[in-house]
Gaussian input, Z-matrix of N, CA and C with variables (Angstrom, degrees):
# hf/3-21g

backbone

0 1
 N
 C     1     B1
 C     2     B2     1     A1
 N     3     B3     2     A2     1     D1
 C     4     B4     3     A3     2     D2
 C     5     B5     4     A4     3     D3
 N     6     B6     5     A5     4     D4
 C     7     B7     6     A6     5     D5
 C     8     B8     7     A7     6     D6
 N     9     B9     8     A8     7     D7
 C    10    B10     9     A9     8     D8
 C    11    B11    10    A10     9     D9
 N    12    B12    11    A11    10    D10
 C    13    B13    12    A12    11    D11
 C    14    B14    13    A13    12    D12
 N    15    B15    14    A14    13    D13
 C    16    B16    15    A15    14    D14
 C    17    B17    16    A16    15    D15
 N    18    B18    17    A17    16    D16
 C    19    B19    18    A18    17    D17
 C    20    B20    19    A19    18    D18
 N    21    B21    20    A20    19    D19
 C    22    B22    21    A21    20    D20
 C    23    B23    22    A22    21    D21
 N    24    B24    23    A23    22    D22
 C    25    B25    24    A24    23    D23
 C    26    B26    25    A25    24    D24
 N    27    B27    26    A26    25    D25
 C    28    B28    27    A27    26    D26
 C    29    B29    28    A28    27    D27
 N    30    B30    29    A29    28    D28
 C    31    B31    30    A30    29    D29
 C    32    B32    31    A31    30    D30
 N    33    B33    32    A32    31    D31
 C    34    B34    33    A33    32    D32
 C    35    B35    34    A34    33    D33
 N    36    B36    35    A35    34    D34
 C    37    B37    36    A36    35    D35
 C    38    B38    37    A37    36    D36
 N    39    B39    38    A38    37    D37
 C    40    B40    39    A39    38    D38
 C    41    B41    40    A40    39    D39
 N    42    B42    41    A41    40    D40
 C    43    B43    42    A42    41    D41
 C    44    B44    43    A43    42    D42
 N    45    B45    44    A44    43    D43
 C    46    B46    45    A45    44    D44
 C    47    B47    46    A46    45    D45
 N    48    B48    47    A47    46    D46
 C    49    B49    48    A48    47    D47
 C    50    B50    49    A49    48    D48
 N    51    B51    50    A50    49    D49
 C    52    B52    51    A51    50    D50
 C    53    B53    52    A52    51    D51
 N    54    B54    53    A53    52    D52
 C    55    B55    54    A54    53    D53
 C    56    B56    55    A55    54    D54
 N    57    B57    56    A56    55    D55
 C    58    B58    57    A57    56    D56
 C    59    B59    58    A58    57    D57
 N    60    B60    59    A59    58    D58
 C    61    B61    60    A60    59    D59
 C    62    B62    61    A61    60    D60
 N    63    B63    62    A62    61    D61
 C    64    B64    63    A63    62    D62
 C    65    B65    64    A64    63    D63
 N    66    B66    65    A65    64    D64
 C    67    B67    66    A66    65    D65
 C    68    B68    67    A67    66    D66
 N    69    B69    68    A68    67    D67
 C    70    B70    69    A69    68    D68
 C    71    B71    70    A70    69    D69
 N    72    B72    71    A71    70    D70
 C    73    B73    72    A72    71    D71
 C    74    B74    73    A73    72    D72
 N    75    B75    74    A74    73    D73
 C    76    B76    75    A75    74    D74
 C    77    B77    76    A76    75    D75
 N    78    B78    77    A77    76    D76
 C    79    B79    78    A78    77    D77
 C    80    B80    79    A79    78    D78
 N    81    B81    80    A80    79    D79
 C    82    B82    81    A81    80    D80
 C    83    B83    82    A82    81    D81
 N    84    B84    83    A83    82    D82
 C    85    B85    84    A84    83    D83
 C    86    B86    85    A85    84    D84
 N    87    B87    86    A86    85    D85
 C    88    B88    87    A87    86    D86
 C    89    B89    88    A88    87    D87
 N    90    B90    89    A89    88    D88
 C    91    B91    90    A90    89    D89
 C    92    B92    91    A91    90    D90
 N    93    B93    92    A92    91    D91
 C    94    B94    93    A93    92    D92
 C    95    B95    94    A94    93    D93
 N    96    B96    95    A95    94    D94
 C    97    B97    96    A96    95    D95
 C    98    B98    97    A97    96    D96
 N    99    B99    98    A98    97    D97
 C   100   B100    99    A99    98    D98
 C   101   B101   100   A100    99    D99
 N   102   B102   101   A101   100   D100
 C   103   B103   102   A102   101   D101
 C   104   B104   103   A103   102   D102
 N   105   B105   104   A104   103   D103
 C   106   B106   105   A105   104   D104
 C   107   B107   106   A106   105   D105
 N   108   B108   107   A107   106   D106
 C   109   B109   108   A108   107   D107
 C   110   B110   109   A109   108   D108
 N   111   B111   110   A110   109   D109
 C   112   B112   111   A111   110   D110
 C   113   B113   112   A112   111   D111
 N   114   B114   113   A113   112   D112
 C   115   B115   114   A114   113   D113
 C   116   B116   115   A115   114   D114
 N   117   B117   116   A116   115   D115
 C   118   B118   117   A117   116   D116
 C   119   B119   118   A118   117   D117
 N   120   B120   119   A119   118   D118
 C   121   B121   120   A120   119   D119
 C   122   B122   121   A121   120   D120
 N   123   B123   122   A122   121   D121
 C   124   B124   123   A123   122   D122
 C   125   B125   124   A124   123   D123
 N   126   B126   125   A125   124   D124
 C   127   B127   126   A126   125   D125
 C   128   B128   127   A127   126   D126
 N   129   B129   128   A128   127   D127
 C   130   B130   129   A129   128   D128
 C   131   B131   130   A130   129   D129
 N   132   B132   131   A131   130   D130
 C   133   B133   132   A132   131   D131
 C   134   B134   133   A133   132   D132
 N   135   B135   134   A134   133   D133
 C   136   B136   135   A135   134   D134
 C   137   B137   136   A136   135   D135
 N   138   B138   137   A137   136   D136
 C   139   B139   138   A138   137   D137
 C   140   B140   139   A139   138   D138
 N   141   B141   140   A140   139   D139
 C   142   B142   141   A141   140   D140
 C   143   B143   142   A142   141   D141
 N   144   B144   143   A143   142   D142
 C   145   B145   144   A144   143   D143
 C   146   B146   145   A145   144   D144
 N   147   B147   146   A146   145   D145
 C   148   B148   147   A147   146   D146
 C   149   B149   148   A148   147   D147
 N   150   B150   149   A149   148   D148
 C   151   B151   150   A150   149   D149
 C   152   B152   151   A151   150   D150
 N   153   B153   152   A152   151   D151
 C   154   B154   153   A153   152   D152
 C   155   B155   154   A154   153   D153
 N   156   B156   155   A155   154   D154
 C   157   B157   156   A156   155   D155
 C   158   B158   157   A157   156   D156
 N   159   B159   158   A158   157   D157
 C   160   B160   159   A159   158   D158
 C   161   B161   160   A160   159   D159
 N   162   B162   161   A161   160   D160
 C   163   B163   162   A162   161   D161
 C   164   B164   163   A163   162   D162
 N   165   B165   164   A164   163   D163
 C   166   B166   165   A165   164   D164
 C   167   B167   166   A166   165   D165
 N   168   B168   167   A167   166   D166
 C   169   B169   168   A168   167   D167
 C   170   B170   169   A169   168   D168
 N   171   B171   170   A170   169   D169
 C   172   B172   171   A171   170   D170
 C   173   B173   172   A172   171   D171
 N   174   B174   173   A173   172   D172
 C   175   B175   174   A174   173   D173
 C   176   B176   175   A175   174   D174
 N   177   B177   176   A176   175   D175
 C   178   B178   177   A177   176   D176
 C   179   B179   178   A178   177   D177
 N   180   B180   179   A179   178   D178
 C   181   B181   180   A180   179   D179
 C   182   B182   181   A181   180   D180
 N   183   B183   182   A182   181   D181
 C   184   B184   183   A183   182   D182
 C   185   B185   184   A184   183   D183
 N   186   B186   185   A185   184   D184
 C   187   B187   186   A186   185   D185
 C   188   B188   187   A187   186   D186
 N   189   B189   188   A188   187   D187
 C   190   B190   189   A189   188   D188
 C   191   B191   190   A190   189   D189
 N   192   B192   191   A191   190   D190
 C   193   B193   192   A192   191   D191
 C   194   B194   193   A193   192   D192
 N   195   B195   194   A194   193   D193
 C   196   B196   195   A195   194   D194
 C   197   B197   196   A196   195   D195
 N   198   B198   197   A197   196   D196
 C   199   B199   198   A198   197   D197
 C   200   B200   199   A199   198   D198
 N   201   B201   200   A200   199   D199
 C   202   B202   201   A201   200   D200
 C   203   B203   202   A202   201   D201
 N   204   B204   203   A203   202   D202
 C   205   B205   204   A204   203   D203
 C   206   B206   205   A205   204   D204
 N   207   B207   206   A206   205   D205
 C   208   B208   207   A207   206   D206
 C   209   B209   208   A208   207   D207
 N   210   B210   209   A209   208   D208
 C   211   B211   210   A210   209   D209
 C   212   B212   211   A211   210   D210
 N   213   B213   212   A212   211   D211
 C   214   B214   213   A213   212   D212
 C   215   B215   214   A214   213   D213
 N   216   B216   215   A215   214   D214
 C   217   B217   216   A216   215   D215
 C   218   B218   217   A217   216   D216
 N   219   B219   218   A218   217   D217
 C   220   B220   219   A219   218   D218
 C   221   B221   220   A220   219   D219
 N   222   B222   221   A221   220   D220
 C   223   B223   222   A222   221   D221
 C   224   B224   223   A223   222   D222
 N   225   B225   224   A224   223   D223
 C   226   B226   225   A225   224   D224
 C   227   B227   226   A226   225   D225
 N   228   B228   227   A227   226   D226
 C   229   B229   228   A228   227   D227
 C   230   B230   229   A229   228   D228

   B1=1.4420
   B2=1.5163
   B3=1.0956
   B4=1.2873
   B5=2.1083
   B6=1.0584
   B7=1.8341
   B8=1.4554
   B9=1.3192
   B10=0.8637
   B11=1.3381
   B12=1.5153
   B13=1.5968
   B14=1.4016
   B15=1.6865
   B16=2.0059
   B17=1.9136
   B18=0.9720
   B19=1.6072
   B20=1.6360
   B21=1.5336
   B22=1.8188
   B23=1.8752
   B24=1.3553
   B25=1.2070
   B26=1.7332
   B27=1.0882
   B28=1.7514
   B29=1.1614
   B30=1.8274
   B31=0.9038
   B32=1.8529
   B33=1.4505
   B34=1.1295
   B35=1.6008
   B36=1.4769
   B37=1.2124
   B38=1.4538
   B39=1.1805
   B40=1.5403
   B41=1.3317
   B42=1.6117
   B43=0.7311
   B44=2.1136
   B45=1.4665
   B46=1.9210
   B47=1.6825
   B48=1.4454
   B49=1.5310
   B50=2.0804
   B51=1.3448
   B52=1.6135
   B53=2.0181
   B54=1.7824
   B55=0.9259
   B56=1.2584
   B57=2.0067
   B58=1.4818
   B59=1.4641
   B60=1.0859
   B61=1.7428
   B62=1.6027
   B63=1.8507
   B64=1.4662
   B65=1.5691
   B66=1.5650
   B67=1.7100
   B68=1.7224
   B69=0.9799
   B70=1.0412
   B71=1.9295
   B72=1.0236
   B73=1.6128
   B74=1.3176
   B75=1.7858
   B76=1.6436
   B77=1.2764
   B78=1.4227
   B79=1.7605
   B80=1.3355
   B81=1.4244
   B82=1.5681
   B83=1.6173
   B84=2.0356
   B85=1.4114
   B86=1.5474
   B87=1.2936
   B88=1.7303
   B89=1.6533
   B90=1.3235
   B91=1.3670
   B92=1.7086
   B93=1.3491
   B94=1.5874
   B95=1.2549
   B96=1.7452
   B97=1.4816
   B98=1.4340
   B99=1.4745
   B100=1.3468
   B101=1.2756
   B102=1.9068
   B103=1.2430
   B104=1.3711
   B105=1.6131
   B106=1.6403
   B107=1.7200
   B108=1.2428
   B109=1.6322
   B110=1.8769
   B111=1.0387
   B112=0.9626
   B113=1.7726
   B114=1.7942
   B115=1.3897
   B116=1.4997
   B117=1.5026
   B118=1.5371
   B119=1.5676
   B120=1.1680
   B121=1.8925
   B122=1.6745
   B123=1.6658
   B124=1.3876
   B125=1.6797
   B126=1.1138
   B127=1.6006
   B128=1.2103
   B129=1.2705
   B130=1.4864
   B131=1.5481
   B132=1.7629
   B133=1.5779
   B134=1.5193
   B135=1.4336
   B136=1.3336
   B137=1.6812
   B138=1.3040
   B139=1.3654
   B140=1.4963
   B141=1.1844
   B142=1.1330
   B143=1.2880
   B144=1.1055
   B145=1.8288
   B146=0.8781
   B147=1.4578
   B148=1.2533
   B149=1.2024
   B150=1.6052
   B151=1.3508
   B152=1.3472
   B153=1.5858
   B154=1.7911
   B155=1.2758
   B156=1.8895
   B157=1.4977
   B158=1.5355
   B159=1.4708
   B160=1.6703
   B161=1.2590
   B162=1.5414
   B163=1.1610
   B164=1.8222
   B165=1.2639
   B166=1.5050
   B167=1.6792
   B168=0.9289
   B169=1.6447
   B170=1.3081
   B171=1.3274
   B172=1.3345
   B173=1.8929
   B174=1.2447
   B175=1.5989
   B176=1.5598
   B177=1.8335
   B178=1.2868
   B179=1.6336
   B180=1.2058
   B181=1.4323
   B182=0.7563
   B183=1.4338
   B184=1.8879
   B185=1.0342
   B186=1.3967
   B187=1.6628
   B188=1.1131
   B189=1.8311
   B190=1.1289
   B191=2.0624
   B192=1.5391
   B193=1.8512
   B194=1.3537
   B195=1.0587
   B196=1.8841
   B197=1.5611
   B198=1.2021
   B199=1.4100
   B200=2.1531
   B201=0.9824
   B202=1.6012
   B203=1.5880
   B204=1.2421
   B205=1.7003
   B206=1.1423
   B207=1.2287
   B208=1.3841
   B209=1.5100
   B210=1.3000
   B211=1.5347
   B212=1.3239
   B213=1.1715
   B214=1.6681
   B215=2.0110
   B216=1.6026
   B217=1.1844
   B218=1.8353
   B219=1.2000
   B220=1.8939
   B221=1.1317
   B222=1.3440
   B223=1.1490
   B224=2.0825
   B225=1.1716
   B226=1.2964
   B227=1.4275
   B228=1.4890
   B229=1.3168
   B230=1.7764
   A1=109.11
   A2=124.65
   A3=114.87
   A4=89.78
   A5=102.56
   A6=110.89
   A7=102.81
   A8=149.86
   A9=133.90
   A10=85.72
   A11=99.01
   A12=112.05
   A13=121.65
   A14=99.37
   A15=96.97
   A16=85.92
   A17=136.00
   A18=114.69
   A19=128.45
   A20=104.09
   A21=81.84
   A22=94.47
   A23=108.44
   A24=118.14
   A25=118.17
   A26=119.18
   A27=132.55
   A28=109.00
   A29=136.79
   A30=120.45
   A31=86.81
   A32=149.20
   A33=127.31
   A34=118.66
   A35=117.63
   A36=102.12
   A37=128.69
   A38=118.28
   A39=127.39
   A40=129.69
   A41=134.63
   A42=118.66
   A43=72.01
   A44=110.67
   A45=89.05
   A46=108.44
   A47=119.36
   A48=107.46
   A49=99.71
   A50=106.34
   A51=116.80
   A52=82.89
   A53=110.30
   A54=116.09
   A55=167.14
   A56=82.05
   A57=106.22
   A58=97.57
   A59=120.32
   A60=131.48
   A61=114.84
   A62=93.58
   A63=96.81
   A64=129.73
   A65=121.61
   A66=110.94
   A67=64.46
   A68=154.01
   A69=112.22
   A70=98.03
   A71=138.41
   A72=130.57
   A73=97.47
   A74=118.71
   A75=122.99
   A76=115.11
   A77=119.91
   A78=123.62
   A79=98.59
   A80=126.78
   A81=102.78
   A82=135.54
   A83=79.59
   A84=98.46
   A85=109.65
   A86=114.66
   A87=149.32
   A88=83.00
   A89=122.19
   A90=142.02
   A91=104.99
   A92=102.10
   A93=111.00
   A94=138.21
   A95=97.36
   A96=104.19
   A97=130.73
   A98=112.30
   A99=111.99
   A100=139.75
   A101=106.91
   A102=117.79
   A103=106.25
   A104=133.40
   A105=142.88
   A106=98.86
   A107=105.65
   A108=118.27
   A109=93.97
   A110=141.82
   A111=146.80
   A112=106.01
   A113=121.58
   A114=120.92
   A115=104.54
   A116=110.56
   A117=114.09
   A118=124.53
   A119=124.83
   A120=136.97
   A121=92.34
   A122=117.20
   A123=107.70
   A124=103.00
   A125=139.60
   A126=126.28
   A127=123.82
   A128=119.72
   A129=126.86
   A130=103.00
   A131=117.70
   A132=108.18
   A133=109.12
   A134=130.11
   A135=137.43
   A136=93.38
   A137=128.39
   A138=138.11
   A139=99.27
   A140=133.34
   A141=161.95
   A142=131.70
   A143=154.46
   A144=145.75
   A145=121.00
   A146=138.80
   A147=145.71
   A148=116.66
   A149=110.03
   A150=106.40
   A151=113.52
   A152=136.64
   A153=137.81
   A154=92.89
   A155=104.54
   A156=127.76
   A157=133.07
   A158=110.19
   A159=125.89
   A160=87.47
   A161=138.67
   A162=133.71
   A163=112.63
   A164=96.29
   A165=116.88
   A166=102.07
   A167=129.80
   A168=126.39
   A169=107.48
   A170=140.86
   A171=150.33
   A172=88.32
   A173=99.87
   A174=108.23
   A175=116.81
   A176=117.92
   A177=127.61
   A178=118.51
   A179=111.64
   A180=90.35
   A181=113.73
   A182=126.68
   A183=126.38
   A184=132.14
   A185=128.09
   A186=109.77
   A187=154.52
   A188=117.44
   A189=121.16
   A190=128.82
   A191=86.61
   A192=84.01
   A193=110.55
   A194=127.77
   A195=122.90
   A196=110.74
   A197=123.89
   A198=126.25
   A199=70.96
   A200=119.70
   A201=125.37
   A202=93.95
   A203=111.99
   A204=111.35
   A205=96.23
   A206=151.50
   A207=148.17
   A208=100.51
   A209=114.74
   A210=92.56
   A211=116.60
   A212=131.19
   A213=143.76
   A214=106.41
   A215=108.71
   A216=118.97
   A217=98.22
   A218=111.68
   A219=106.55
   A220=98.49
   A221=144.47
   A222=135.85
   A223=98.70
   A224=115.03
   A225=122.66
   A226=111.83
   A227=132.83
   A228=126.55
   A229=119.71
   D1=160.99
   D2=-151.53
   D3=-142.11
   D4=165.18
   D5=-162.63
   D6=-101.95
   D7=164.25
   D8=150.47
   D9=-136.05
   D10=129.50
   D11=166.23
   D12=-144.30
   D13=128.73
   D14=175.34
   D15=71.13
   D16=12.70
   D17=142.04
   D18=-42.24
   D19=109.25
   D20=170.24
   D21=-130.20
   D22=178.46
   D23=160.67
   D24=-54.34
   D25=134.54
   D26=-164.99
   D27=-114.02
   D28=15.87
   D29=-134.04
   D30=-113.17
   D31=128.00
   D32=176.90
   D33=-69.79
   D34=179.12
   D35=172.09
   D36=-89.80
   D37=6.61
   D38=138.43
   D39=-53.04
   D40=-43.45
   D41=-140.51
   D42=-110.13
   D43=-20.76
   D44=173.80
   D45=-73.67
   D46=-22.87
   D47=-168.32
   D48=-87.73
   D49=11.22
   D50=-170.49
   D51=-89.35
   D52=-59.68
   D53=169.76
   D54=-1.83
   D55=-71.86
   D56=-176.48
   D57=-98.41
   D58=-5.50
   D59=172.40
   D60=-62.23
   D61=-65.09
   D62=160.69
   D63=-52.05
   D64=-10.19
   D65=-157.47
   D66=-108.18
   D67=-18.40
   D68=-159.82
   D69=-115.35
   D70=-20.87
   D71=147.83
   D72=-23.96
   D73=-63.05
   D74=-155.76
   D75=-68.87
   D76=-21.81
   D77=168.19
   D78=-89.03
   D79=-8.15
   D80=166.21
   D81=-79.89
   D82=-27.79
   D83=-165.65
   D84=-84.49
   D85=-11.72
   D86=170.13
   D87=-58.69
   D88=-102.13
   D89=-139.90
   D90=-58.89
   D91=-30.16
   D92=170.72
   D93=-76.31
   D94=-26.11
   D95=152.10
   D96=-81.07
   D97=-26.17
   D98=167.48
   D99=-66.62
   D100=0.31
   D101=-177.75
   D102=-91.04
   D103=-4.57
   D104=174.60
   D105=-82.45
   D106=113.30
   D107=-176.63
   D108=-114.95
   D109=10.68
   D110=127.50
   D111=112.55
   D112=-4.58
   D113=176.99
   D114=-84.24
   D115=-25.40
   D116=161.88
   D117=-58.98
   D118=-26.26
   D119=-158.03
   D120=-125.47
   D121=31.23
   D122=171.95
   D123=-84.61
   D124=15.25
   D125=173.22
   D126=-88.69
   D127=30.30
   D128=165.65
   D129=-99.21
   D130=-29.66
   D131=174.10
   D132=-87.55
   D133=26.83
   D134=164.26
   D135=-56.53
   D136=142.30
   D137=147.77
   D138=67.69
   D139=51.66
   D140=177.37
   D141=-102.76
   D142=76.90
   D143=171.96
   D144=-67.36
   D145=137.96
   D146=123.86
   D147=-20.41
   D148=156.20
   D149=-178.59
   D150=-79.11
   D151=128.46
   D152=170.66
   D153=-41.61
   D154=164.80
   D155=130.05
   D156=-16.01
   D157=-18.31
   D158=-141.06
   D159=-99.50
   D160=-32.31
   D161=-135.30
   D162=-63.21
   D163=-47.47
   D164=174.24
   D165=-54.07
   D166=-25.66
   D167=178.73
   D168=-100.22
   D169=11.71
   D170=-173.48
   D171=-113.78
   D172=-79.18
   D173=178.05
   D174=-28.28
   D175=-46.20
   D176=165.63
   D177=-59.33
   D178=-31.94
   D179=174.53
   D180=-116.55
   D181=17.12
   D182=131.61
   D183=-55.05
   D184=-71.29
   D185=146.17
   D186=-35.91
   D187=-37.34
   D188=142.71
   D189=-41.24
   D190=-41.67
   D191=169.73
   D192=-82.14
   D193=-17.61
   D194=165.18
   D195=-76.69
   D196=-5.79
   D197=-146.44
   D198=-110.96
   D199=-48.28
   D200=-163.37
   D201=-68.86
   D202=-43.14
   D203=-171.02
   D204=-67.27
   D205=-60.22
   D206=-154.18
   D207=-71.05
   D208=-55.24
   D209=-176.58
   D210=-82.53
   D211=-10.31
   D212=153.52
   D213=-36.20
   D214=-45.59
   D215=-163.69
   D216=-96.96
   D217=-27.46
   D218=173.92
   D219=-105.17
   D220=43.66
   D221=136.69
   D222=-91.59
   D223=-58.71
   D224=172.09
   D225=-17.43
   D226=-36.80
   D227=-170.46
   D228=-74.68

């Protein structure tokens, strides 16, 4: 077990006003992001589509090409 004696905080007063500088940028940078509710930051779906009619024929010859690998790979045995 070990003593602790005459421990105090070491910290100068530079390095707490370095500190309390940083906690408070971080409640700014906190409170400033929480003001983006996200109908404002819609310009990333600028130039955007929906998915076509097609989708179901995309999906088909996805499985169909997984459907070729598998028996591509049990023919191998």
């Amino acid at each position: 077990m070990g003593l602790f004696v005459g421990q105090k905080d070491t910290r100068s007063e530079l390095q707490e006003r370095i500190a309390n500088d940083l906690r408070e940028k971080a409640k700014a940078s906190v409170a400033k992001d929480a003001e983006i509710d996200g109908s404002k930051d819609i310009k990333y779906l600028e130039g955007t589509k929906q998915t076509t009619t097609l989708a179901w024929a995309w999906m088909l010859i996805f499985f169909m090409a997984i459907g070729v690998v598998v028996l591509f790979l049990m023919q191998g045995r």
